[in-house]
N, C-alpha and C positions, 0 to 999 in steps of 0.2 A: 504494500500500500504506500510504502515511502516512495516510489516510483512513481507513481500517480501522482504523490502530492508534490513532486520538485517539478513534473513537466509542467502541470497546470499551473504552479506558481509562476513559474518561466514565461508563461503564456501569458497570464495573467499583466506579469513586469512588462511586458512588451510591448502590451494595449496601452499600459499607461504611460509609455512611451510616447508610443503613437499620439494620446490625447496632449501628450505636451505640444507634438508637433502641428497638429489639428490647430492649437489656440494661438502658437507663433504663427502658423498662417495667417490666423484671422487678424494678427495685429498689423501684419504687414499685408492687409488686403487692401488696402488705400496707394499702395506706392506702382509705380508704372512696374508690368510686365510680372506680376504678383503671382501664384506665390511662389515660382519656381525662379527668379530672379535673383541672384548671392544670397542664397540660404544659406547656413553652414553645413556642413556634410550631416549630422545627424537627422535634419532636417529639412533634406532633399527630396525628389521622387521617388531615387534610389533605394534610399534609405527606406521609406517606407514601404515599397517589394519587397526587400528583404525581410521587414519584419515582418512582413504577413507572410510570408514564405515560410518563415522560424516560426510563428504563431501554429498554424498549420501542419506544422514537421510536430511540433509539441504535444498537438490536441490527437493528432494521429497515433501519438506512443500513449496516449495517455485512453485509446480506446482500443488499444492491443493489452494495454498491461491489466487493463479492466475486464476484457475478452478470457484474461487468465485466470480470473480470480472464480 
């Protein structure tokens, strides 16, 4: 069960990742070519692919390891 609870936490850290990045867009929703315009890399397109990608890869292990139980 310790397995289930590190990937959903993981998953979990990474949304609220993402909600960081969500609310820096919305500040910089006012300035030209918004909001993919010099963001900092945590808070690029990129970035956010990747974390739904990891999000994803997380929740996957997390209904295999519950598949085993």
């Amino acid at each position: 069960m310790l397995k289930v609870s590190r990937h959903f936490d993981t998953a979990m850290k990474l949304m609220v990742g993402m909600t960081e990045t969500f609310a820096e867009w919305e500040v910089k929703k006012d300035k030209s070519n918004w909001p993919w315009y010099n963001q900092p890399p945590e808070h690029s397109k990129e970035s956010v692919i990747r974390r739904c990608i990891q999000i994803r890869q997380e929740l996957l292990q997390v209904m295999k390891e519950l598949r085993k139980l």
